[in-house]
MINURO-139058 format. One record per residue: residue in three letters; residue number from 1; x, y, z of N, C-alpha, C in turn. Coordinates in nm, 4 decimals, padded with zeros to 6 digits, always signed. Layout:
BEGIN
> res / n / n.px / n.py / n.pz / ca.px / ca.py / ca.pz / c.px / c.py / c.pz
> ALA / NUM / X / Y / Z / X / Y / Z / X / Y / Z
...
This chain:
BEGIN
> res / n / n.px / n.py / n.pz / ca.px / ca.py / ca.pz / c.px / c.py / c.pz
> UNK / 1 / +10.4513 / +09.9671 / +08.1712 / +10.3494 / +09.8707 / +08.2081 / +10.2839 / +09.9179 / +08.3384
> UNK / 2 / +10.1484 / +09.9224 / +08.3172 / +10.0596 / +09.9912 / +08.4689 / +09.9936 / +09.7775 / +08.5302
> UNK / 3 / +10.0194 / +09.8261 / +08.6532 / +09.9302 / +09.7433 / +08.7022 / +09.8411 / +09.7650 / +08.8481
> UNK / 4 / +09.6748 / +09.6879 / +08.8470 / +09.6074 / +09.7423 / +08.8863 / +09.6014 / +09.5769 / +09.0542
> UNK / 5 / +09.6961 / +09.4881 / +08.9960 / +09.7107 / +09.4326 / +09.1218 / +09.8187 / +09.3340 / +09.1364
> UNK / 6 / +09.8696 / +09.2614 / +09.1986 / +09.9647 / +09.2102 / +09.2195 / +09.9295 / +09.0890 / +09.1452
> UNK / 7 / +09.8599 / +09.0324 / +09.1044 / +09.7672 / +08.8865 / +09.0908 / +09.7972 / +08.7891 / +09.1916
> UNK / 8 / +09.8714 / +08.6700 / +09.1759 / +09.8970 / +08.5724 / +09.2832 / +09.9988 / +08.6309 / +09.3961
> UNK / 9 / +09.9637 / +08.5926 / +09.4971 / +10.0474 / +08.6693 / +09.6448 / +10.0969 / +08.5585 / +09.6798
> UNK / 10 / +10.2167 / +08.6117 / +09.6890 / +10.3148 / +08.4997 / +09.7384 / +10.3715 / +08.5440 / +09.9154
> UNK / 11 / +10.3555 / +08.6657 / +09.9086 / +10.4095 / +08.7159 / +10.0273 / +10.3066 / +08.8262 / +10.1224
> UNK / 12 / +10.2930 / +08.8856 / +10.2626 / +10.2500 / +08.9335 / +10.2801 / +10.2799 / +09.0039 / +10.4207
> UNK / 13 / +10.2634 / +09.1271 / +10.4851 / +10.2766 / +09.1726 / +10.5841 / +10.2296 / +09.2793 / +10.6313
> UNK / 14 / +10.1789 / +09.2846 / +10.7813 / +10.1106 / +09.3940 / +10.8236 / +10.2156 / +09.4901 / +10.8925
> UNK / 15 / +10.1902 / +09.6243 / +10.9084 / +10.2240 / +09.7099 / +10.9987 / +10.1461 / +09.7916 / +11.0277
> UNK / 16 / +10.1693 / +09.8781 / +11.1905 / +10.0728 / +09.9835 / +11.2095 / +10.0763 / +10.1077 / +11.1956
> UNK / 17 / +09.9622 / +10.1892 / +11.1435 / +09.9799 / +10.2993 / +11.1554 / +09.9720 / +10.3625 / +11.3185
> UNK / 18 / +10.0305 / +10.4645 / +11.3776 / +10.0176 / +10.4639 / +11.5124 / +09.9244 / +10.6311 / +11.4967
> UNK / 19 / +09.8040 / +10.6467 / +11.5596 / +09.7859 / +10.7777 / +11.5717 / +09.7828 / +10.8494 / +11.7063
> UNK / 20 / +09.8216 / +10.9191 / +11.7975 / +09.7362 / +10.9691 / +11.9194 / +09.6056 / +10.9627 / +11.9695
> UNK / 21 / +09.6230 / +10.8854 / +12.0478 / +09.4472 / +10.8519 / +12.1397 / +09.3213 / +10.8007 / +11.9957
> UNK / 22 / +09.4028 / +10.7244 / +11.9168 / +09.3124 / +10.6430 / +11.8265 / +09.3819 / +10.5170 / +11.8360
> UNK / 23 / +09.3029 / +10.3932 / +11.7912 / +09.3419 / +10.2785 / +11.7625 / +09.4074 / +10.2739 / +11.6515
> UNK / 24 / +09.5418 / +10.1868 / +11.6258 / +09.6317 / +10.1793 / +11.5235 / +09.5585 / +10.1524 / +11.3804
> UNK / 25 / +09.5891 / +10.1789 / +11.2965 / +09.5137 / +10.1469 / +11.1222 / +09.6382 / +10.0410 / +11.0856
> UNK / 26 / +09.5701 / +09.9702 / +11.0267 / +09.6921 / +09.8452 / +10.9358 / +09.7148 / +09.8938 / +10.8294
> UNK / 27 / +09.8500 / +09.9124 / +10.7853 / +09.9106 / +09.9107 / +10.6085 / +09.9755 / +09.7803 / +10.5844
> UNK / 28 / +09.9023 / +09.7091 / +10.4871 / +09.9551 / +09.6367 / +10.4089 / +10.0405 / +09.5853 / +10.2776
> UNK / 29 / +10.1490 / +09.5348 / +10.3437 / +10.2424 / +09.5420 / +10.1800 / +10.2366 / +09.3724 / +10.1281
> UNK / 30 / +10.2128 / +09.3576 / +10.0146 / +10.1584 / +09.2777 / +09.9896 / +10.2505 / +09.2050 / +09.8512
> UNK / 31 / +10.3258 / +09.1213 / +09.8101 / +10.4055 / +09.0595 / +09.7050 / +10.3493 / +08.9631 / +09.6194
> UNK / 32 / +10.3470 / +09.0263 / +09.5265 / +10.3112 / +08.8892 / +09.3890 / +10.4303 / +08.7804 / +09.3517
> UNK / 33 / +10.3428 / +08.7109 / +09.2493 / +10.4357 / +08.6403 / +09.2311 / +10.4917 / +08.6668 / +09.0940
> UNK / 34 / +10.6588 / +08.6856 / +09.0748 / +10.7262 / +08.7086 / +08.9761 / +10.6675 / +08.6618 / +08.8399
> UNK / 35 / +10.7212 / +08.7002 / +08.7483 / +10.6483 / +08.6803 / +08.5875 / +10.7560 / +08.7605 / +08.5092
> UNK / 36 / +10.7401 / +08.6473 / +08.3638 / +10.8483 / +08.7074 / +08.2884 / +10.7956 / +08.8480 / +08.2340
> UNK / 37 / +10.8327 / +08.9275 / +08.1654 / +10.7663 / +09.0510 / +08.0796 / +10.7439 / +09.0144 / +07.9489
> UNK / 38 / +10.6140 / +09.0512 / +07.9252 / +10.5496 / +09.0203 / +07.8091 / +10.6897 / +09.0370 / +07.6814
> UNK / 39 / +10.7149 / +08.9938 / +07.6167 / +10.7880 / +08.9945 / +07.4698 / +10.9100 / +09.0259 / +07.5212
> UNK / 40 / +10.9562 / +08.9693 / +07.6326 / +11.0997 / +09.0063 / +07.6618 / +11.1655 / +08.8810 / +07.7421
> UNK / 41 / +11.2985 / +08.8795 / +07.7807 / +11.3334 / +08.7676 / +07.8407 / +11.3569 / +08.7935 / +08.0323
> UNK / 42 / +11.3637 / +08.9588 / +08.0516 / +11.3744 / +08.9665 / +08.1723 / +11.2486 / +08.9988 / +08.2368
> UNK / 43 / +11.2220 / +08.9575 / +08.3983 / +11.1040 / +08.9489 / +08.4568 / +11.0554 / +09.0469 / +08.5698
> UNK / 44 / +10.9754 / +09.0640 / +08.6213 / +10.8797 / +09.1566 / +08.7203 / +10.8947 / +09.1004 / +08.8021
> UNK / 45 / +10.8559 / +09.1650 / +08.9162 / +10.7737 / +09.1410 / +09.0130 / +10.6746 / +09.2078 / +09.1183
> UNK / 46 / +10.5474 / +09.1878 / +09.1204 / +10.4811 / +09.3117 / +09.1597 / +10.4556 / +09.3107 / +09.3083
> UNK / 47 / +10.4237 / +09.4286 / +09.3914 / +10.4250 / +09.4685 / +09.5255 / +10.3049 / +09.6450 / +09.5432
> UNK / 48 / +10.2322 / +09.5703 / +09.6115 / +10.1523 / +09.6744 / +09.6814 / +10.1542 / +09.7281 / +09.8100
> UNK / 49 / +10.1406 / +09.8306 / +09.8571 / +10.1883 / +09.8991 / +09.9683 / +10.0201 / +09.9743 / +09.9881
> UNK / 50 / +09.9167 / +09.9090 / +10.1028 / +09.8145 / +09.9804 / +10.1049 / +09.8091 / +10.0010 / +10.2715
> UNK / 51 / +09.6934 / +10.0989 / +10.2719 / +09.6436 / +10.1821 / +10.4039 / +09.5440 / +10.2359 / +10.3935
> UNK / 52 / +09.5506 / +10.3227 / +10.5264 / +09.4292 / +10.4394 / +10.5171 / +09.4517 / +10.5559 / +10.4408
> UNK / 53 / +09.3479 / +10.5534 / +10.3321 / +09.3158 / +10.6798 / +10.2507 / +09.4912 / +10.6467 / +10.0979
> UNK / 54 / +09.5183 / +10.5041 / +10.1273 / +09.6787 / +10.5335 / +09.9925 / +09.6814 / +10.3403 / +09.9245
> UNK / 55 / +09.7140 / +10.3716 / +09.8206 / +09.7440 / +10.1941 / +09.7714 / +09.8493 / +10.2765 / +09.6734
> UNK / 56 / +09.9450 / +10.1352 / +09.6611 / +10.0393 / +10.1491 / +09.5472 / +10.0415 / +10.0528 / +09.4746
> UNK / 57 / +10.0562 / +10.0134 / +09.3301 / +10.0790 / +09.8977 / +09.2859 / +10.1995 / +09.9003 / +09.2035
> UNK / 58 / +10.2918 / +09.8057 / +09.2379 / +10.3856 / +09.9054 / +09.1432 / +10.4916 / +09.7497 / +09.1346
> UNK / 59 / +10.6213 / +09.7499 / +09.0757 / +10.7212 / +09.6606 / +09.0225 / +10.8502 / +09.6581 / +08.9993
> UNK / 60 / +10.9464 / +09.5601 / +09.0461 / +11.0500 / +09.5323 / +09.0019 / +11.0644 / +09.5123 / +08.8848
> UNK / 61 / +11.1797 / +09.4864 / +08.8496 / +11.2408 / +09.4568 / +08.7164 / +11.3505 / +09.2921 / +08.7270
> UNK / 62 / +11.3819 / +09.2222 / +08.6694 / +11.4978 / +09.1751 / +08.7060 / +11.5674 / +09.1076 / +08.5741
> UNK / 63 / +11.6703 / +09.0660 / +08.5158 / +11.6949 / +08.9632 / +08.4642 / +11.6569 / +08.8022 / +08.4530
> UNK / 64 / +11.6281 / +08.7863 / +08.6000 / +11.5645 / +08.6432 / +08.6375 / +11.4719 / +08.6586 / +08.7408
> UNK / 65 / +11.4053 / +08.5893 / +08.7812 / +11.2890 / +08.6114 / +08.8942 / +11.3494 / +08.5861 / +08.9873
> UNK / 66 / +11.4917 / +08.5404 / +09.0757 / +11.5106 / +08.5836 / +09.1847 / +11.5839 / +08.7891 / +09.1915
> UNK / 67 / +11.6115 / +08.7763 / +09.0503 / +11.6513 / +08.9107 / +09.1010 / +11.5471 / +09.0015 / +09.1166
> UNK / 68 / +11.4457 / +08.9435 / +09.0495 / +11.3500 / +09.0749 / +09.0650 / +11.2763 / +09.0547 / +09.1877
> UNK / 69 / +11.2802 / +08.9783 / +09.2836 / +11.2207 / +08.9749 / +09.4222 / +11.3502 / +09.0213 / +09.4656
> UNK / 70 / +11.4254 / +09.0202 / +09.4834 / +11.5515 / +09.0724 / +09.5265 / +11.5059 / +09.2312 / +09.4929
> UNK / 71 / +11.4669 / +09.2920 / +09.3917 / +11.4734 / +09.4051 / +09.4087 / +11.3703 / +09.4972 / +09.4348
> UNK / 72 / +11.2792 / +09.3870 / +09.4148 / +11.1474 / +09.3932 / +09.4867 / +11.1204 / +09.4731 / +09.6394
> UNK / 73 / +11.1777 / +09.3406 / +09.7191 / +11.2321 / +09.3665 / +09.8735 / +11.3001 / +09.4963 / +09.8634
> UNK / 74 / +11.3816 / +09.5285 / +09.7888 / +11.4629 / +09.6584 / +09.8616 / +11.3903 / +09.8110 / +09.7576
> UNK / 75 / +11.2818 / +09.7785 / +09.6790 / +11.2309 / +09.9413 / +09.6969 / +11.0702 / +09.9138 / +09.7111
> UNK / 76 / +11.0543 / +09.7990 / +09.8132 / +10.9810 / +09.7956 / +09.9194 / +10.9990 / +09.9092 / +10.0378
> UNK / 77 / +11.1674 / +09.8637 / +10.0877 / +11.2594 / +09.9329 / +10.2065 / +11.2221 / +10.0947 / +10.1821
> UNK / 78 / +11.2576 / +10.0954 / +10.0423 / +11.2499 / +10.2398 / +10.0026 / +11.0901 / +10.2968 / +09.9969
> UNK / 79 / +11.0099 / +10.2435 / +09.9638 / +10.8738 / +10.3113 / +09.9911 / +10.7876 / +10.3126 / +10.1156
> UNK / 80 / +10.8423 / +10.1998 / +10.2026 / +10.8220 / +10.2147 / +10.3061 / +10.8846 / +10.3168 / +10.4002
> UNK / 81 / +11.0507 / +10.3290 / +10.3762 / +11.0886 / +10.4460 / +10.4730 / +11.0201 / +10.6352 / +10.4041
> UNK / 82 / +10.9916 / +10.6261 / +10.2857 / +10.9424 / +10.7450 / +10.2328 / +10.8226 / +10.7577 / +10.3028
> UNK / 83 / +10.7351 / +10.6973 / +10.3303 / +10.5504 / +10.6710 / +10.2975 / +10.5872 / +10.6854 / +10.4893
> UNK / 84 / +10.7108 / +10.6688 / +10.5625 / +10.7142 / +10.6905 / +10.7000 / +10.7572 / +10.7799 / +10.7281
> UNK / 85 / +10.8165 / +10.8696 / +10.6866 / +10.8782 / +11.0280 / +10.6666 / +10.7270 / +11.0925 / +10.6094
> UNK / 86 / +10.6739 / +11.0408 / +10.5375 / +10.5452 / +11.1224 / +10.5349 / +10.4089 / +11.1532 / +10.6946
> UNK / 87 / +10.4418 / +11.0325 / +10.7128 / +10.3525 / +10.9925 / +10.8273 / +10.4142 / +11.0009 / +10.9542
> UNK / 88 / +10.5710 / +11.1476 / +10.9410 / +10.5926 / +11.1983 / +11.0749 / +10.6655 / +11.0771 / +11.1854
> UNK / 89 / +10.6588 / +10.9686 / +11.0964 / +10.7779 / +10.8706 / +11.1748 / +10.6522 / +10.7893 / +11.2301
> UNK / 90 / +10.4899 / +10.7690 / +11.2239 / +10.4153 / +10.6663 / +11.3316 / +10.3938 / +10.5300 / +11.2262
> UNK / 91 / +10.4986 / +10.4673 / +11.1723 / +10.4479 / +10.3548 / +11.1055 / +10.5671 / +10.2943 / +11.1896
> UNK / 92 / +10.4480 / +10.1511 / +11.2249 / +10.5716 / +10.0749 / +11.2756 / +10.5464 / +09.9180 / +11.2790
> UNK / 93 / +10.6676 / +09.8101 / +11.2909 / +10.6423 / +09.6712 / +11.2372 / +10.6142 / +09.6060 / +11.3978
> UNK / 94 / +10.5274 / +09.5108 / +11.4256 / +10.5388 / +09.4529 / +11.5609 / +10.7089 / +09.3842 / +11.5821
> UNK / 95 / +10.7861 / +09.3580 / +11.5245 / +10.8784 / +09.2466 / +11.5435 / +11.0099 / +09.3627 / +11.5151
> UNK / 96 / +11.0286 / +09.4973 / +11.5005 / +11.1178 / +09.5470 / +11.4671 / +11.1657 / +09.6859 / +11.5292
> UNK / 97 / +11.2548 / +09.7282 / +11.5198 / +11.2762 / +09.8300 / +11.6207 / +11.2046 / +10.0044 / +11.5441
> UNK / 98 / +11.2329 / +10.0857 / +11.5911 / +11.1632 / +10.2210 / +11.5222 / +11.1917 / +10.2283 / +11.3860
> UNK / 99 / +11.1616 / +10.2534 / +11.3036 / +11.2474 / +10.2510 / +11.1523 / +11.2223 / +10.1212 / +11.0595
> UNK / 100 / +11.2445 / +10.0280 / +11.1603 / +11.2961 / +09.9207 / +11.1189 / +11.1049 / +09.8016 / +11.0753
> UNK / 101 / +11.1465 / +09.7961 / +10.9458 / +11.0205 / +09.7450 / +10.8458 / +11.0890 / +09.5791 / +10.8366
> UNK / 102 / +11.1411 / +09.5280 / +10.8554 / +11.2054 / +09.4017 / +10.8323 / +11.2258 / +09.3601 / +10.6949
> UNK / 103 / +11.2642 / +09.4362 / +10.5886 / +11.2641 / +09.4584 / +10.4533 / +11.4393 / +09.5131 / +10.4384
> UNK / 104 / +11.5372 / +09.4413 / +10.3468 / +11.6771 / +09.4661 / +10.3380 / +11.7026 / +09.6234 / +10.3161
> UNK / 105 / +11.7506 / +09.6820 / +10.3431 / +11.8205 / +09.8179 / +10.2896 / +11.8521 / +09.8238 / +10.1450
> UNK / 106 / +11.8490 / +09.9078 / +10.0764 / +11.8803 / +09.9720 / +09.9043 / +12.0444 / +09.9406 / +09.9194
């Protein structure tokens, strides 16, 4: 299943990109709201991860719709610490320490 947006947002959060002697760029990760899967009994949940020059749209899986925000949140963690290893370590949350996205660990 491709999807081209989250539809209803239930959740949302900014962070900055940090560059040298430029003003910070915002990436936004952005949470839908859960939904069962078409012809099946277990459910989604979708999450976008956008910025300068990148968007992702992409989804959990779950048995029930808390698990799939449950797993939502944690390969959030995971595309966020990748997408910050790309970007040389300058992404960062106002409320959190270096690294630290305020999103649970895998």
């Amino acid at each position: 299943m491709e999807l081209d947006s989250v539809g209803e947002v239930i959740a949302t959060r900014e962070l900055e990109l940090m560059s040298a002697g430029e003003a910070p760029q915002m990436v936004q990760v952005t949470m839908g709201k859960p939904h069962q899967l078409p012809e099946h009994t277990d459910y989604y949940c979708p999450y976008e991860v956008k910025g300068s020059g990148f968007r992702k749209v992409r989804y959990a899986c779950g048995i029930d719709a808390f698990q799939a925000l449950q797993l939502a949140l944690q390969a959030i963690s995971v595309e966020l610490e990748v997408l910050n290893k790309e970007l040389n370590g300058r992404l960062r949350w106002e409320c959190g320490r270096e690294g630290d996205f305020g999103f649970p660990d895998s």
